[in-house]
C-alpha positions as CSV (number, residue, x, y, z in Angstrom):
1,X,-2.9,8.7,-11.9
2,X,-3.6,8.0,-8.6
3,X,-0.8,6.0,-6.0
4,X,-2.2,4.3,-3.2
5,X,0.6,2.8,-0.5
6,X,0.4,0.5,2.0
7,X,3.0,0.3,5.1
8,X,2.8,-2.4,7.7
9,X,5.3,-5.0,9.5
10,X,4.0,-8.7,9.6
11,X,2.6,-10.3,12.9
12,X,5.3,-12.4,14.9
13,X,2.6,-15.1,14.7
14,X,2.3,-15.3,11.0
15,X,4.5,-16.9,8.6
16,X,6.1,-13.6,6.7
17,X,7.0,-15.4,3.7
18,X,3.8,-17.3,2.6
19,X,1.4,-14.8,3.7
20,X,3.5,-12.0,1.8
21,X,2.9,-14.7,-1.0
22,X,-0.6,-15.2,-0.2
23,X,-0.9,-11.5,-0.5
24,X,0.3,-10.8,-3.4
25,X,-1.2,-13.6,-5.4
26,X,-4.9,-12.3,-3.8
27,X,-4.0,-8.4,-4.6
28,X,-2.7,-8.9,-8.1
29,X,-5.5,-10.9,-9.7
30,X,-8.4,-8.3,-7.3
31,X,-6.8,-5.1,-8.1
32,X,-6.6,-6.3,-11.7
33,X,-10.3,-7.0,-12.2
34,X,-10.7,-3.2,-11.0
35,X,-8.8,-0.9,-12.8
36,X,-5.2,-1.1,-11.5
37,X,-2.4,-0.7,-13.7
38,X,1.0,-1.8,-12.0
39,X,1.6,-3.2,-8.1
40,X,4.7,-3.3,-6.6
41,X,6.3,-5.1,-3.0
42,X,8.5,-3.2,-1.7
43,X,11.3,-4.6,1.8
44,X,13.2,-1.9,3.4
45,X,17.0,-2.1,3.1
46,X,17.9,1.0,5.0
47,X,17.0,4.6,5.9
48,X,17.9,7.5,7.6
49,X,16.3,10.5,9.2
50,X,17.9,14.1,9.1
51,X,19.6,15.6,5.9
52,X,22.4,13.6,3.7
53,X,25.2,15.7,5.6
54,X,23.9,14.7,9.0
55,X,21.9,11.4,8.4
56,X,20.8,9.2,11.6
57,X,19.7,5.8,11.4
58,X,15.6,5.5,10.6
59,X,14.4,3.3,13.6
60,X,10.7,1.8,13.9
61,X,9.8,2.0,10.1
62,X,7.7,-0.4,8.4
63,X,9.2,-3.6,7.0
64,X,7.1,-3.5,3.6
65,X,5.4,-1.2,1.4
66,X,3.4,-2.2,-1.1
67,X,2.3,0.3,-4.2
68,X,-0.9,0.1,-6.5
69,X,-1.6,2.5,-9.5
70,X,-4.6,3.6,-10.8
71,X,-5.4,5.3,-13.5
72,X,-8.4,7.3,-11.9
73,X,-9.9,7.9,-8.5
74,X,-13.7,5.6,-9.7
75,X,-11.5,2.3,-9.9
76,X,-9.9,2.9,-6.6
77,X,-12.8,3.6,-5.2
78,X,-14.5,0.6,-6.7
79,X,-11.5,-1.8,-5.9
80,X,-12.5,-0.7,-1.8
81,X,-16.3,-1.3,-2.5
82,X,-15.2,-5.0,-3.8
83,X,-12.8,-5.0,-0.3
84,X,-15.9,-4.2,2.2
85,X,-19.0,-4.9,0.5
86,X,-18.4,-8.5,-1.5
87,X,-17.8,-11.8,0.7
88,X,-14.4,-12.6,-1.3
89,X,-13.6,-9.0,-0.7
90,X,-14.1,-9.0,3.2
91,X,-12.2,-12.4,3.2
92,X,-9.0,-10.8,1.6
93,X,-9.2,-8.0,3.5
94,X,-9.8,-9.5,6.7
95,X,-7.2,-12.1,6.6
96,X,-5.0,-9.3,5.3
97,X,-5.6,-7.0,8.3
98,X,-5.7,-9.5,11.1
99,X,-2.1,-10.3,9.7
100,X,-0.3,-6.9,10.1
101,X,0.5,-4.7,12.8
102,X,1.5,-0.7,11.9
103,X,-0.8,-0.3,8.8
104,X,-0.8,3.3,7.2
105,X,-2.6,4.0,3.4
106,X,-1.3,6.7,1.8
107,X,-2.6,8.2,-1.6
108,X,-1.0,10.2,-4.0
109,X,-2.2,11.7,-6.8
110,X,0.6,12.2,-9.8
111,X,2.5,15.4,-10.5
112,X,1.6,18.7,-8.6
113,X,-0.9,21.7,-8.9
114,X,0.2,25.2,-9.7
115,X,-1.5,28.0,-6.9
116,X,-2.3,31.2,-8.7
117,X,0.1,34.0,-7.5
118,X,-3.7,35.8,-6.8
119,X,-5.3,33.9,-4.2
């Protein structure tokens, strides 16, 4: 399973609430046709930086984050082709991207890899 996340704040110019619904609509039919198997929006309540016995407030953190899962690394892969190479693709992504400001993709792949103790 692979988990690709998106952070980003929405541009003072642009209205947050329809364009977050625009973007969802747009992402959960596209990511569909390729491969994905659950999306989720996620809007920060709180945060904190430092350990739970000495926590300080999390400043400058992205508003949203928004979480796709795939079930392999091909339909990922394929759902970016479909983002940069078609014209409905470059359209979504465009309008997307020229909407939000502090943009970071992360991806995760599930669980974790034993080392060998030999190496």
């Amino acid at each position: 399973m692979i988990r690709v996340v998106h952070l980003f704040n929405v541009r003072d110019t642009v209205e947050e609430s329809a364009f977050i619904e625009w973007l969802e609509a747009r992402l959960g039919t596209a990511t569909r046709m390729h491969g994905c198997v659950e999306r989720k929006t996620w809007v920060l309540l709180d945060g904190f930086e430092g350990s739970y016995r000495a926590p300080s407030p999390a400043k400058n953190r992205p508003k949203y984050v928004i979480e796709a899962y795939w079930t392999d690394q091909q339909s990922a892969d394929r759902f970016r082709r479909w983002l940069l190479e078609t014209a409905e693709g470059r359209e979504l992504h465009d309008r997307w991207f020229s909407s939000v400001t502090d943009h970071t993709t992360l991806r995760y792949v599930e669980g974790w890899l034993p080392v060998p103790a030999d190496m």
